[in-house]
C-alpha positions as CSV (number, residue, x, y, z in Angstrom):
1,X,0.0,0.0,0.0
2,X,1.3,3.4,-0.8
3,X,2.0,5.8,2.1
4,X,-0.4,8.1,3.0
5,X,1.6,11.4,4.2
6,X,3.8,13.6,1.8
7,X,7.3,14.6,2.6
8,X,6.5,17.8,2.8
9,X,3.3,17.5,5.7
10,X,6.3,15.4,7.9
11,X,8.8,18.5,6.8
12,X,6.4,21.2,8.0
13,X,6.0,19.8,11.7
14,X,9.9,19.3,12.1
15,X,12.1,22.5,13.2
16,X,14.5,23.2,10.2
17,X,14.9,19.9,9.2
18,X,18.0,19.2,7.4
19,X,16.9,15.8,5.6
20,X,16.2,15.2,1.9
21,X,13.2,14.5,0.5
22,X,14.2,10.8,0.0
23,X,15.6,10.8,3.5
24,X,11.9,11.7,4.8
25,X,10.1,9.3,2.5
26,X,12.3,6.5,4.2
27,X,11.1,7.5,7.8
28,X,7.5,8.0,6.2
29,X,7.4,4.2,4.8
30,X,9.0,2.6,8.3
31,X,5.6,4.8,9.9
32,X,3.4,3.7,7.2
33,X,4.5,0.0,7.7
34,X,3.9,0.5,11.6
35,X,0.9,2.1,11.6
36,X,-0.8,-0.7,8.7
37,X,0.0,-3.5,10.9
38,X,-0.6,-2.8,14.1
39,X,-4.2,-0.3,13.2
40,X,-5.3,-1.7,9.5
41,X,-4.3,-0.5,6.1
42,X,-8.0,1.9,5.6
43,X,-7.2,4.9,4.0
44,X,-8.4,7.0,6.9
45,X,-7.9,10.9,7.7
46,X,-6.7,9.7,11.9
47,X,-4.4,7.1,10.2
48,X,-3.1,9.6,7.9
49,X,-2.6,11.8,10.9
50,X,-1.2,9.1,13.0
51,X,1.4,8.3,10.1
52,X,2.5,11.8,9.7
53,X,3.5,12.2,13.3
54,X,4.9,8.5,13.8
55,X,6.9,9.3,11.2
56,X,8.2,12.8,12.6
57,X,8.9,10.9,16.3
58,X,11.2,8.6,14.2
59,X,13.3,11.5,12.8
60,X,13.5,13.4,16.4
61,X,14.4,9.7,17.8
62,X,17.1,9.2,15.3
63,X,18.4,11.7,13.1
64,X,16.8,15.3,14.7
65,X,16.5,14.5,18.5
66,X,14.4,17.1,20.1
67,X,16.4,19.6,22.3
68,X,15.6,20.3,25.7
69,X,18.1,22.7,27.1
70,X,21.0,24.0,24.7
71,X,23.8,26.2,26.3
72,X,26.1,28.7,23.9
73,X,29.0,28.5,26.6
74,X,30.9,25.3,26.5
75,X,28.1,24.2,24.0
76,X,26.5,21.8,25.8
77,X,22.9,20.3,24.5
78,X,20.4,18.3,26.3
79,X,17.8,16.1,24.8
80,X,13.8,15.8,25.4
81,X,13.1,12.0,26.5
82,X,14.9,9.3,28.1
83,X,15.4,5.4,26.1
84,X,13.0,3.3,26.8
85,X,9.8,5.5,26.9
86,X,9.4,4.8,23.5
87,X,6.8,7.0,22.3
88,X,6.2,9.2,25.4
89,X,10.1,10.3,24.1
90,X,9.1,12.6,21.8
91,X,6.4,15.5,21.5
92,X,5.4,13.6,18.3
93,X,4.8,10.4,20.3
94,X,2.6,11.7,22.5
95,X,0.9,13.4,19.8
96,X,0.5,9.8,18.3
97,X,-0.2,8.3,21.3
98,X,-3.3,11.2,21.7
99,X,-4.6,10.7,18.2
100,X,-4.7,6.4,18.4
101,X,-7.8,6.2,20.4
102,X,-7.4,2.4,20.6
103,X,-4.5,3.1,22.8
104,X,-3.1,0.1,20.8
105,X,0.1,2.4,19.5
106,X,0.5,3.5,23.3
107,X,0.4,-0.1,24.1
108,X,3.1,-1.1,21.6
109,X,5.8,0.9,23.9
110,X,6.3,-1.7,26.3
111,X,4.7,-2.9,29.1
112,X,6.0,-1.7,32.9
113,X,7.8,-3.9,35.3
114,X,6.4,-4.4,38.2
115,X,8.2,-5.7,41.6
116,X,6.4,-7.5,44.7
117,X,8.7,-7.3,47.9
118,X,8.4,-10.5,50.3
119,X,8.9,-9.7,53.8
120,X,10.3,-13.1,54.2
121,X,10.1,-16.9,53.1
122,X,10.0,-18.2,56.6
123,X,6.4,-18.8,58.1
């Protein structure tokens, strides 16, 4: 199935993006391939939406990692997110996570760990 976002939709969400056209498209397809198997492959306006923005959380994971804090002086640079929240990483992710109202793209993050302390194995 052929991708439902343009380059240039993805392009006008980023900051200054840097990346080709070609470059964009590659991101678009890997969201496009996400988004058909785990929500369907309808031609939809909230898949198309949820495609677009997948597709932009891959570039700011990757290539254009959102800043957080950036310092002129020693130039330092912090990044938004922390590995492992998968699509909470990103302002793009949550916007994904917002526009999937299955919660099923939310749910494809991970699941949490959860730890049970026994007081003791003696009775």
């Amino acid at each position: 199935m052929a991708v439902r976002v343009t380059e240039a939709e993805v392009k006008a969400l980023l900051d200054d993006t840097t990346l080709t056209d070609p470059q964009v498209l590659a991101f678009i397809t890997s969201a496009n391939v996400l988004v058909n198997t785990a929500l369907g492959t309808g031609v939809t306006d909230i898949l198309k939406e949820i495609e677009k923005w997948l597709a932009c959380h891959m570039i700011a994971i990757t290539r254009e990692r959102q800043a957080k804090k950036e310092e002129a002086g020693g130039a330092k640079i912090e990044y938004t997110g922390v590995t492992g929240e998968g699509l909470k990483m990103t302002s793009y992710g949550q916007m994904v996570i917002a526009l999937d109202t299955s919660g099923i793209m939310a749910s494809l993050s991970g699941k949490t760990l959860q730890i049970y302390a026994i007081k003791s194995f003696n009775s």
